[in-house]
PDB file of the backbone (N, CA, C, O) and the ligand in Angstrom, with CONECT records:
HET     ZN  A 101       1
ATOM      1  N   UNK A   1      24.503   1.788   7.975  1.00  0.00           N
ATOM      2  CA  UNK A   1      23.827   2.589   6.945  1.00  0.00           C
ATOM      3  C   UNK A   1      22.445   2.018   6.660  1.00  0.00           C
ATOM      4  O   UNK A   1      22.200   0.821   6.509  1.00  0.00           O
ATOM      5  N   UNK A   2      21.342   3.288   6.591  1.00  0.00           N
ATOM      6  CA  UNK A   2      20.211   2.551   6.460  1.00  0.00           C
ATOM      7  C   UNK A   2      19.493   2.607   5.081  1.00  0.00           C
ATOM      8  O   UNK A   2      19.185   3.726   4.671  1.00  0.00           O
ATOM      9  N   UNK A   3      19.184   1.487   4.301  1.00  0.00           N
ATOM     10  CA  UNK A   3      18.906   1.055   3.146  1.00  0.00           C
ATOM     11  C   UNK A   3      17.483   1.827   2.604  1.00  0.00           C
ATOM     12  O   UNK A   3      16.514   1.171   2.985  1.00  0.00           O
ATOM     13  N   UNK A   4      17.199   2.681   2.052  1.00  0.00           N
ATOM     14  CA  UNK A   4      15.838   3.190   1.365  1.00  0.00           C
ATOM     15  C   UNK A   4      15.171   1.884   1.281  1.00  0.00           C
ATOM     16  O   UNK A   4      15.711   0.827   0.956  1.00  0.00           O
ATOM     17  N   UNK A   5      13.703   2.099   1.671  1.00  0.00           N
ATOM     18  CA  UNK A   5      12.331   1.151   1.758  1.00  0.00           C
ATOM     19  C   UNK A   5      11.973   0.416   0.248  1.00  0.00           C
ATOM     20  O   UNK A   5      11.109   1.003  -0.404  1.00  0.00           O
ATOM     21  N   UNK A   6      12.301  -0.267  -0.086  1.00  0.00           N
ATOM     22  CA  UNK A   6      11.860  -1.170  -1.420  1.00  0.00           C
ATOM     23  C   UNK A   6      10.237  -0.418  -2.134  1.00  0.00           C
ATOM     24  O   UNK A   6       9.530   0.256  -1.384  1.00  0.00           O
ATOM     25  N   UNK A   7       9.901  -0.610  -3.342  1.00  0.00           N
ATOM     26  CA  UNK A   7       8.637  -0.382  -3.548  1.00  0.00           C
ATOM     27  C   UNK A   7       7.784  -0.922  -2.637  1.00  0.00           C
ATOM     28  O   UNK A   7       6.910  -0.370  -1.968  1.00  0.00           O
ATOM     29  N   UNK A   8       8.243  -2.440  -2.697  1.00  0.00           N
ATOM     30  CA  UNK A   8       7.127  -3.238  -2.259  1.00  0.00           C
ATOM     31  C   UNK A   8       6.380  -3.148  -0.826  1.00  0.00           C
ATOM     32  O   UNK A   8       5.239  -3.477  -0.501  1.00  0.00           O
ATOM     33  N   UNK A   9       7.589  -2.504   0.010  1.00  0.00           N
ATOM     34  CA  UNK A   9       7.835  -2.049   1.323  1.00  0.00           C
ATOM     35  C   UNK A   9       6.774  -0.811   1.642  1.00  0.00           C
ATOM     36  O   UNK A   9       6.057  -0.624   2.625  1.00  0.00           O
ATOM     37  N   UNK A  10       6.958  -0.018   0.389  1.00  0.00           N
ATOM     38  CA  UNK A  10       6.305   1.075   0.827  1.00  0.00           C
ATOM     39  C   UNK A  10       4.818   1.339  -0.437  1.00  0.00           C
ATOM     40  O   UNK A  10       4.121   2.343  -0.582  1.00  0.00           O
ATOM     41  N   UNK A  11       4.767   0.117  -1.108  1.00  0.00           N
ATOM     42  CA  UNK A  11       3.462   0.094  -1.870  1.00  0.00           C
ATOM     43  C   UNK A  11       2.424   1.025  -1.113  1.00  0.00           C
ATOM     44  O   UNK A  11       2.459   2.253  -1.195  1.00  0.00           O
ATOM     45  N   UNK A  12       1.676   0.453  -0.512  1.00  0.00           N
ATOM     46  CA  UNK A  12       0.256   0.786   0.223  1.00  0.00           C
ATOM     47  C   UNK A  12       0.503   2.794   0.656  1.00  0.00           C
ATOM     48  O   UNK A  12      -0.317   3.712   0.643  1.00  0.00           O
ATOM     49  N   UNK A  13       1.688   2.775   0.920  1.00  0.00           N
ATOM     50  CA  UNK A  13       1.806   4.509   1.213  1.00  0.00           C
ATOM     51  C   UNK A  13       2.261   4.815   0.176  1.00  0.00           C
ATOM     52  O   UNK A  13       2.466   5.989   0.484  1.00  0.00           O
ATOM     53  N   UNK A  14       2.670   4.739  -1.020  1.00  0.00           N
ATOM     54  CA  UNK A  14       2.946   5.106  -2.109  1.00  0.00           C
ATOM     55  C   UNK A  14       1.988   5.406  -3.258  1.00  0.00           C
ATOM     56  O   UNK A  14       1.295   4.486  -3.694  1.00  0.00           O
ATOM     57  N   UNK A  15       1.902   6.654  -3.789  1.00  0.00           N
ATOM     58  CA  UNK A  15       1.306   6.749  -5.125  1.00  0.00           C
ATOM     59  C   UNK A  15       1.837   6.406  -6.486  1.00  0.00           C
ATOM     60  O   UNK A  15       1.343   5.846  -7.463  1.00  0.00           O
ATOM     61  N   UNK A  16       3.181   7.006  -6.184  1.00  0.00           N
ATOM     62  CA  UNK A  16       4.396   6.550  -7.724  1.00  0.00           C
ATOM     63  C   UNK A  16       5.449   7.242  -7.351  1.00  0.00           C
ATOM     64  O   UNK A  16       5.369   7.688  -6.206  1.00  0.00           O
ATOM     65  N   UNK A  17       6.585   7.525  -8.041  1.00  0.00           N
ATOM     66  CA  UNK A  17       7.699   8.144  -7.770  1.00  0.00           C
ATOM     67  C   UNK A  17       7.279   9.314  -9.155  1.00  0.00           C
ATOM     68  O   UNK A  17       6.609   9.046 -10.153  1.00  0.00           O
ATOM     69  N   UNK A  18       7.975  10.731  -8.766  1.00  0.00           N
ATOM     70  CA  UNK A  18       8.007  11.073  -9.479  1.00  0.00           C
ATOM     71  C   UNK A  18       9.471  11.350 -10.143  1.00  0.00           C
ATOM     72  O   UNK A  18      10.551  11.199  -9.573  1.00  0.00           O
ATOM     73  N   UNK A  19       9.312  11.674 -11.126  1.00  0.00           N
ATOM     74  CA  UNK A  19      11.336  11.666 -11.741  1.00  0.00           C
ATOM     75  C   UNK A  19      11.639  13.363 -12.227  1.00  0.00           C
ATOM     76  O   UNK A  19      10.842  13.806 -13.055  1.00  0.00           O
ATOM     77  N   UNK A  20      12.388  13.999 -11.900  1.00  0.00           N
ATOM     78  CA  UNK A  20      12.555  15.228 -12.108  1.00  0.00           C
ATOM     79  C   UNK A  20      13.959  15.292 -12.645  1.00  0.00           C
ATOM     80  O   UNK A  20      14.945  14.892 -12.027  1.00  0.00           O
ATOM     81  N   UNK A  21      13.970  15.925 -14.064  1.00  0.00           N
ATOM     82  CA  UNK A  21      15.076  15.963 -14.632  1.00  0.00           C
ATOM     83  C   UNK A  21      15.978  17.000 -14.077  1.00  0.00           C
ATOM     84  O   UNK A  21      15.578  18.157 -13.952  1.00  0.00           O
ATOM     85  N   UNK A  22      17.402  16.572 -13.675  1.00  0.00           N
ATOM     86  CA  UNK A  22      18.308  17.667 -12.802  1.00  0.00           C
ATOM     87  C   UNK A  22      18.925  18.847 -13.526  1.00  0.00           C
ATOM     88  O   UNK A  22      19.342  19.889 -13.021  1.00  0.00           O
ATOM     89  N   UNK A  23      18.906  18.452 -14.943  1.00  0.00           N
ATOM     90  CA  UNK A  23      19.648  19.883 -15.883  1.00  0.00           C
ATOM     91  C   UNK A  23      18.720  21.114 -15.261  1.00  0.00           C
ATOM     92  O   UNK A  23      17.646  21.043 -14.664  1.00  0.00           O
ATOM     93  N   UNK A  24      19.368  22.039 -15.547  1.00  0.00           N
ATOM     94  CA  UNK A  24      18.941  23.326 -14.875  1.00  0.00           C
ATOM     95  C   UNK A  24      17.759  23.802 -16.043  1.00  0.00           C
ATOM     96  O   UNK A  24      16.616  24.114 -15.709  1.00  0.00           O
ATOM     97  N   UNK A  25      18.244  23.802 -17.484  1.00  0.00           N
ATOM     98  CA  UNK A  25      17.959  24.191 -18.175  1.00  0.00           C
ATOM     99  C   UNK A  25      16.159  23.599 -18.754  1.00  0.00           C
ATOM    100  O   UNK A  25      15.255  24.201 -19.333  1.00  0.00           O
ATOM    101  N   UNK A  26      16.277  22.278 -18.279  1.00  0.00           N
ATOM    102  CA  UNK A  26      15.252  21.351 -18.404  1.00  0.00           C
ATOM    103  C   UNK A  26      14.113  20.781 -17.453  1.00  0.00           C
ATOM    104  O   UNK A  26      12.980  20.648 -17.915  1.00  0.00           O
ATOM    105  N   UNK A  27      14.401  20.429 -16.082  1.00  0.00           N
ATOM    106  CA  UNK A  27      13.467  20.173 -15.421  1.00  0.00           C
ATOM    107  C   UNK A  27      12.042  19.383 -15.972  1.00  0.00           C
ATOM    108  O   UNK A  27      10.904  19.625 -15.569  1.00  0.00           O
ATOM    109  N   UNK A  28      12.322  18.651 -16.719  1.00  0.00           N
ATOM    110  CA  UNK A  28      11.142  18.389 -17.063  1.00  0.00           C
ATOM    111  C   UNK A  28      10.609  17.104 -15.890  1.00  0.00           C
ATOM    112  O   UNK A  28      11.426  16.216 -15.644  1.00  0.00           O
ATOM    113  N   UNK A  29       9.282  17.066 -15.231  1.00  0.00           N
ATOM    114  CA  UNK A  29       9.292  15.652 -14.557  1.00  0.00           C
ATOM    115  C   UNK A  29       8.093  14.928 -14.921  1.00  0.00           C
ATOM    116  O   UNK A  29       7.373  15.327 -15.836  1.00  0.00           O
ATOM    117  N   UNK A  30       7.893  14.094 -14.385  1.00  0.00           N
ATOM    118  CA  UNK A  30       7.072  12.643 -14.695  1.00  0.00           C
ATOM    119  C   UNK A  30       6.394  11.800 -13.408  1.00  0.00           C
ATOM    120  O   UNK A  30       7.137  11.141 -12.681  1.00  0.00           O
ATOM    121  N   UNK A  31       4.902  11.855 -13.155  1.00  0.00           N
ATOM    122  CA  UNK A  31       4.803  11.122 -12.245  1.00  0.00           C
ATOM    123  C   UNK A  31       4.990   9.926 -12.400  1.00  0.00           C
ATOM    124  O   UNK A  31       5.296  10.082 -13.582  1.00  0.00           O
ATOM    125  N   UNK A  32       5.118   8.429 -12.209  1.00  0.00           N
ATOM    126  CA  UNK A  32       5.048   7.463 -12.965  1.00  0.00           C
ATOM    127  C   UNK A  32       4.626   6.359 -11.933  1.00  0.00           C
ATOM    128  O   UNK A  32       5.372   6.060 -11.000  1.00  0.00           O
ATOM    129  N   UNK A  33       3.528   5.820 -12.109  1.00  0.00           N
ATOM    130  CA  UNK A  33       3.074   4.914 -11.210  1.00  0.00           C
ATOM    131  C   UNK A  33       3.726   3.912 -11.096  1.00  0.00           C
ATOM    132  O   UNK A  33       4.610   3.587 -11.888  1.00  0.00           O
ATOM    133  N   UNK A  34       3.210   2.930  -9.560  1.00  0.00           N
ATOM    134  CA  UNK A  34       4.475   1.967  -9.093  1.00  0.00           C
ATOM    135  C   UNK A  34       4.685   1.214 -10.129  1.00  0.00           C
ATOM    136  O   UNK A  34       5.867   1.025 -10.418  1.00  0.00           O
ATOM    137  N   UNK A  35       3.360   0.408 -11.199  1.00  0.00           N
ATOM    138  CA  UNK A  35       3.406  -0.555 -12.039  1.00  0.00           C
ATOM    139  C   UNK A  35       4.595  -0.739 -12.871  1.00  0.00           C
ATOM    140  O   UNK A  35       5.027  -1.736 -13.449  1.00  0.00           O
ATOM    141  N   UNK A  36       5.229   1.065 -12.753  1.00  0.00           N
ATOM    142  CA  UNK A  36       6.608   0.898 -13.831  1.00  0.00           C
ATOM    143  C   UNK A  36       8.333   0.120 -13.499  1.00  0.00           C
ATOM    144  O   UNK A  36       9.293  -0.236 -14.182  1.00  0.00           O
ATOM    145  N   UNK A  37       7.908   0.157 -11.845  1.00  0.00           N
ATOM    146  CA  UNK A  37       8.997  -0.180 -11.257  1.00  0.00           C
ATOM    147  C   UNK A  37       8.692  -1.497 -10.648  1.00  0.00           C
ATOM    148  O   UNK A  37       7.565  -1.881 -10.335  1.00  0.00           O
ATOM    149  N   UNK A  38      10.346  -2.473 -10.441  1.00  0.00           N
ATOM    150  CA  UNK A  38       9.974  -3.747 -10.033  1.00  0.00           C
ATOM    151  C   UNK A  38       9.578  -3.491  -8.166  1.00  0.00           C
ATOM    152  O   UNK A  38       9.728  -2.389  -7.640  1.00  0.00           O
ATOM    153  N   UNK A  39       9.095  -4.679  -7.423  1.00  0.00           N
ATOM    154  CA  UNK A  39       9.313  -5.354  -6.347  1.00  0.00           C
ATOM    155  C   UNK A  39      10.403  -4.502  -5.454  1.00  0.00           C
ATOM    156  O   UNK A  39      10.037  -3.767  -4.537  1.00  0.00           O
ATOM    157  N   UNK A  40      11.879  -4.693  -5.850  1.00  0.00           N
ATOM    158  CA  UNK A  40      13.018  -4.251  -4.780  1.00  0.00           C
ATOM    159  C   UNK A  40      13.650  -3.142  -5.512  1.00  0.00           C
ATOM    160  O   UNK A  40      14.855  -2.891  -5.487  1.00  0.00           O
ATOM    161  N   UNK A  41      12.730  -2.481  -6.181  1.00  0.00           N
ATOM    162  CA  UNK A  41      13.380  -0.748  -6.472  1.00  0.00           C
ATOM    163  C   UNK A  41      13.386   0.060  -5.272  1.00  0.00           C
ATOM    164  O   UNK A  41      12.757   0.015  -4.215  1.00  0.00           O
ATOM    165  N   UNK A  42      14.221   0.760  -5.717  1.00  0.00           N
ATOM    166  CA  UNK A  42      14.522   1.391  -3.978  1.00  0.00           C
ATOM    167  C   UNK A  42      14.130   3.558  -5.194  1.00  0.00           C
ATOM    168  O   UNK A  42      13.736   3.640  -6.357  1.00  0.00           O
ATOM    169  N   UNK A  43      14.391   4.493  -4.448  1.00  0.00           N
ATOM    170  CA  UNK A  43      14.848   5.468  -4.869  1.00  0.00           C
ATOM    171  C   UNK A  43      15.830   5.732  -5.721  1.00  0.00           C
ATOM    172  O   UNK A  43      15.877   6.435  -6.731  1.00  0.00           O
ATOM    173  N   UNK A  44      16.937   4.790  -4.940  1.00  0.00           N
ATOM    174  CA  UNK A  44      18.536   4.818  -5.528  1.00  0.00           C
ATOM    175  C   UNK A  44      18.619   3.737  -6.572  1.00  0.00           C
ATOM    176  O   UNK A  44      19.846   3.662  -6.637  1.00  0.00           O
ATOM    177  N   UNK A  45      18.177   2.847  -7.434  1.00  0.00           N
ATOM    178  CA  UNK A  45      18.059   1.888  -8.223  1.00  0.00           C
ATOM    179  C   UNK A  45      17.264   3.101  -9.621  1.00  0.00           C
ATOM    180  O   UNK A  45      17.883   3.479 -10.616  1.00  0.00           O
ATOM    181  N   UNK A  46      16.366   3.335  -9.409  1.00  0.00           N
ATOM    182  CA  UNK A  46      15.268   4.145  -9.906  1.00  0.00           C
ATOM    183  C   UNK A  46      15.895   5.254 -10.554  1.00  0.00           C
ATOM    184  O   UNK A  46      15.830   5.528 -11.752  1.00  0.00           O
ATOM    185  N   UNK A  47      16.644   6.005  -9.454  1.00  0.00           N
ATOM    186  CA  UNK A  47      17.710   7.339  -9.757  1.00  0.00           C
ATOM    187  C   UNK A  47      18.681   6.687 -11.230  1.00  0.00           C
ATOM    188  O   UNK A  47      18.688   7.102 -12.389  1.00  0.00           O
ATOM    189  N   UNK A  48      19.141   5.984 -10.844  1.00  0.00           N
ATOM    190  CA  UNK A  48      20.640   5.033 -11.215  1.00  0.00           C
ATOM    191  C   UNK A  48      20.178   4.645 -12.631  1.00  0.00           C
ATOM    192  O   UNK A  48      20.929   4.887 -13.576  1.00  0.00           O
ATOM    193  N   UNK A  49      18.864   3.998 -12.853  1.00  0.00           N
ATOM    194  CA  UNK A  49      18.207   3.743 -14.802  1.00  0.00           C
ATOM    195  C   UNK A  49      17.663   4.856 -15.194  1.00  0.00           C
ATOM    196  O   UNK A  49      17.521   5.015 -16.407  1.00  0.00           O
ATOM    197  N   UNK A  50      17.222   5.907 -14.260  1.00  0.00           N
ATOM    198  CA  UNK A  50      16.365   6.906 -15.164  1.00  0.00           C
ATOM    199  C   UNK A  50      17.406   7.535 -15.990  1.00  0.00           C
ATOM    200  O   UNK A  50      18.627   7.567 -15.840  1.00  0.00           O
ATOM    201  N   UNK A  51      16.409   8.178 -17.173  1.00  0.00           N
ATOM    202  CA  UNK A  51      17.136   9.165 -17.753  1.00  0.00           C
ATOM    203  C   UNK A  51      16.129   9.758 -18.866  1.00  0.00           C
ATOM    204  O   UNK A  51      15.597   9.204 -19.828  1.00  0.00           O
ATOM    205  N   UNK A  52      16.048  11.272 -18.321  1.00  0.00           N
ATOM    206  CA  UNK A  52      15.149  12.164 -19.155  1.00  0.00           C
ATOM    207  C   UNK A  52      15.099  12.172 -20.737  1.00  0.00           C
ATOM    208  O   UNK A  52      15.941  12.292 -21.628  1.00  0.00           O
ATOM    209  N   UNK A  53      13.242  11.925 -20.662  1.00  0.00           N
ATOM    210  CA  UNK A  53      12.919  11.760 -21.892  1.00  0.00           C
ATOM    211  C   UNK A  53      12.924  12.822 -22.508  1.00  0.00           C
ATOM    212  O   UNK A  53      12.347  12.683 -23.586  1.00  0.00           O
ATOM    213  N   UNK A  54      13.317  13.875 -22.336  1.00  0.00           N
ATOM    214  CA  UNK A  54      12.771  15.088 -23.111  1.00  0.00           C
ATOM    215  C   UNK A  54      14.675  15.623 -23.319  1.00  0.00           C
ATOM    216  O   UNK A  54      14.791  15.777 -24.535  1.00  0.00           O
ATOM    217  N   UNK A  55      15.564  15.819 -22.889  1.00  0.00           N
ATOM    218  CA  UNK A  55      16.799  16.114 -23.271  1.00  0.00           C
ATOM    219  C   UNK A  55      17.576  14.952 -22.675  1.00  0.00           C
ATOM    220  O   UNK A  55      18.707  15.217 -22.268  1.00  0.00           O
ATOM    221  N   UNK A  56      17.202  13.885 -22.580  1.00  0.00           N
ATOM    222  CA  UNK A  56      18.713  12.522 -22.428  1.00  0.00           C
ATOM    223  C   UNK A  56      19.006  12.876 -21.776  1.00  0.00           C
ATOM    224  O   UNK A  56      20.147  12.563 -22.114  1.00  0.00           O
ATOM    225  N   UNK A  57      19.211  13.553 -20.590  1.00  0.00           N
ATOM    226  CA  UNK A  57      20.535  13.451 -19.126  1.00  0.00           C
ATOM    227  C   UNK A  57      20.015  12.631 -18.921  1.00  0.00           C
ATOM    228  O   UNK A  57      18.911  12.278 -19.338  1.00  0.00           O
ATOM    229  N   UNK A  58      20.976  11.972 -17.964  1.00  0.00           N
ATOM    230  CA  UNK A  58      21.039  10.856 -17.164  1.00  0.00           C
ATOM    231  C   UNK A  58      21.317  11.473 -15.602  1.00  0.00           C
ATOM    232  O   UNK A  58      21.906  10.748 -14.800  1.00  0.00           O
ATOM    233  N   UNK A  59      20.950  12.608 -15.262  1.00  0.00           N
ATOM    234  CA  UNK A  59      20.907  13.226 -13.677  1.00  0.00           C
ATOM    235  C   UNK A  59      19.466  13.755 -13.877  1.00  0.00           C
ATOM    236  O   UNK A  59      18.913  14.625 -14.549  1.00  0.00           O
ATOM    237  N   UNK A  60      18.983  12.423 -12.596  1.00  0.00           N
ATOM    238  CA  UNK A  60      17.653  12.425 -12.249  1.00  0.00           C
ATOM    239  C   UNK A  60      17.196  12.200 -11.059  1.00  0.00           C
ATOM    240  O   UNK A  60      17.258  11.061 -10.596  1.00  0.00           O
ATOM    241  N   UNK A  61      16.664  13.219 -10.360  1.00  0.00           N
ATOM    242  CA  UNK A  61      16.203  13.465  -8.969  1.00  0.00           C
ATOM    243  C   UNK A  61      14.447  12.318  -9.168  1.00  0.00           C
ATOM    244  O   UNK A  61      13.533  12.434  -9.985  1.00  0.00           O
ATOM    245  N   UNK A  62      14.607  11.510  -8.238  1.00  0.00           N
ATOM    246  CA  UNK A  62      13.644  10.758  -7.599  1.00  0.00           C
ATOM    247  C   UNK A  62      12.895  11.048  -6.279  1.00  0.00           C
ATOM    248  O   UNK A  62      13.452  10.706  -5.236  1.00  0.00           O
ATOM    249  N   UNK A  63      11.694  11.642  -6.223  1.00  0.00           N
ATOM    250  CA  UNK A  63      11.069  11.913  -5.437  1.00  0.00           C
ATOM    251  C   UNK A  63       9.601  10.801  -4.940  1.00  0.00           C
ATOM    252  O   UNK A  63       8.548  10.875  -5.574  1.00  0.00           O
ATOM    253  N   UNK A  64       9.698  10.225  -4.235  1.00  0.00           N
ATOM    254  CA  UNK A  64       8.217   9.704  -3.713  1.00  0.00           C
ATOM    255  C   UNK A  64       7.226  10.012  -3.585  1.00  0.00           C
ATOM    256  O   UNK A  64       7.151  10.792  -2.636  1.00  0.00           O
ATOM    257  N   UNK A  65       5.677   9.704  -4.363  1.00  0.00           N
ATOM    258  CA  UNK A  65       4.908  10.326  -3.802  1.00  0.00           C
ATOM    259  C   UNK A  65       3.870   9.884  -3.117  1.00  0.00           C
ATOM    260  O   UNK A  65       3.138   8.970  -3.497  1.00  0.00           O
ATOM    261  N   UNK A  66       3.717  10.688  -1.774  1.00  0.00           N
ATOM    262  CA  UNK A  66       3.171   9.177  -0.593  1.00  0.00           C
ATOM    263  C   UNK A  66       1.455   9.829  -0.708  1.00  0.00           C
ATOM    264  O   UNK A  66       1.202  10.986  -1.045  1.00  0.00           O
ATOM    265  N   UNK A  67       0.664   9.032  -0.430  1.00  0.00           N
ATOM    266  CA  UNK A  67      -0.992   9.457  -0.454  1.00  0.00           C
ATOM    267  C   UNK A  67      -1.126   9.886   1.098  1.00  0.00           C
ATOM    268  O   UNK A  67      -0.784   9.413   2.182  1.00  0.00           O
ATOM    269  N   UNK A  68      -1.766  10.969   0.655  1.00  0.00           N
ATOM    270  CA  UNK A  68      -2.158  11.653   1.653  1.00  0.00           C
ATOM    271  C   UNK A  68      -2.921  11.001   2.945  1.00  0.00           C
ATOM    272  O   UNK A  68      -4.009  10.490   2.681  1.00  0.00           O
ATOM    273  N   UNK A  69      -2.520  10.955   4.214  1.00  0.00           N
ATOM    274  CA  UNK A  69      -3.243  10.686   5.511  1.00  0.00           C
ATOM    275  C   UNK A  69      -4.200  11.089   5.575  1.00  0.00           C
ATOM    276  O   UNK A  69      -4.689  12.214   5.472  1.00  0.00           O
ATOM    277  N   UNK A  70      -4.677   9.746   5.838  1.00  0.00           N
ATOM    278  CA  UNK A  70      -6.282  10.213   6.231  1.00  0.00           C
ATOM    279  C   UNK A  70      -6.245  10.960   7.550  1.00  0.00           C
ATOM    280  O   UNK A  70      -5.409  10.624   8.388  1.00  0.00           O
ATOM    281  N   UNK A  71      -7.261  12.148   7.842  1.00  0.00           N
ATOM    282  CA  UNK A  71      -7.690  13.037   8.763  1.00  0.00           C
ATOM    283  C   UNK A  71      -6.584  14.257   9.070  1.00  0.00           C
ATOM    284  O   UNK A  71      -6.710  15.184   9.871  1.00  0.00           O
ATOM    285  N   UNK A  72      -5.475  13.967   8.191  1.00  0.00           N
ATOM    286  CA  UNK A  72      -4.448  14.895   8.911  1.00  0.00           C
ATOM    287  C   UNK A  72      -4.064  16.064   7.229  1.00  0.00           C
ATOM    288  O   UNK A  72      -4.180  15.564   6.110  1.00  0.00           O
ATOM    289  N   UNK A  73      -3.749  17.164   7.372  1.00  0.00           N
ATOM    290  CA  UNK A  73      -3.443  17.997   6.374  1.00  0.00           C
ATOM    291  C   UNK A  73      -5.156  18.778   6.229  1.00  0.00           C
ATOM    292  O   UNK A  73      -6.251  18.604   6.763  1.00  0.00           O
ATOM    293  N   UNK A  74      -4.491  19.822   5.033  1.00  0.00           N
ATOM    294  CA  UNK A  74      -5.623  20.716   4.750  1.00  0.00           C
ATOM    295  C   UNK A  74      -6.312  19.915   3.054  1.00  0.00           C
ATOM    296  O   UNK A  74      -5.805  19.302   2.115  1.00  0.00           O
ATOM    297  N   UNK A  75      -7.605  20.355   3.403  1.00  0.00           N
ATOM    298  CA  UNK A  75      -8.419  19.677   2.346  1.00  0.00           C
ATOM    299  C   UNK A  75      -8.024  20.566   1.221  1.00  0.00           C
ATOM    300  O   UNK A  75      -7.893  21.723   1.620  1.00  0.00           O
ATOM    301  N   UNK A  76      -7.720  20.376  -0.435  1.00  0.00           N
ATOM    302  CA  UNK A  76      -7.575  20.975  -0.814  1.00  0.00           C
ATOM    303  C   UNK A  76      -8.453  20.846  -2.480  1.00  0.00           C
ATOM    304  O   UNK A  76      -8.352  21.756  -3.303  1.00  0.00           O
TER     305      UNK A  76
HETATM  306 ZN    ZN A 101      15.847  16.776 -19.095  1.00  0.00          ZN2+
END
């Protein structure tokens, strides 16, 4: 089984994670830069403490958000 990339691992391609609250009803999300998370946070660590500020669930989708490649994609 292969282990999700640590922050620290994936610092330099990383912008922040963003956190997206899973209630249907709520969705509220959050970009949140790396500074908030330690060294050996993974996705699944991150998933596992969050919990939405705006209605308290504790089901929270963790998404990465990686900086865009240089020369490749549309300018926008
Ligand atoms: Zn919520």
């Amino acid at each position: 089984m292969t282990q999700p990339p640590t922050i620290k691992q994936s610092y330099i391609d990383l912008l922040g994670m963003e956190l997206i609250c899973a209630a249907p009803k709520c969705r509220h999300s959050k970009l949140l830069p790396l500074q908030n998370f330690a060294d050996d946070d993974t996705v699944i660590t991150i998933a596992k403490r969050a919990r939405c500020s705006k209605c308290g669930g504790k089901s929270v989708n963790v998404a990465p958000r990686w900086r865009p490649m240089k020369g490749s994609g549309l300018p926008v």
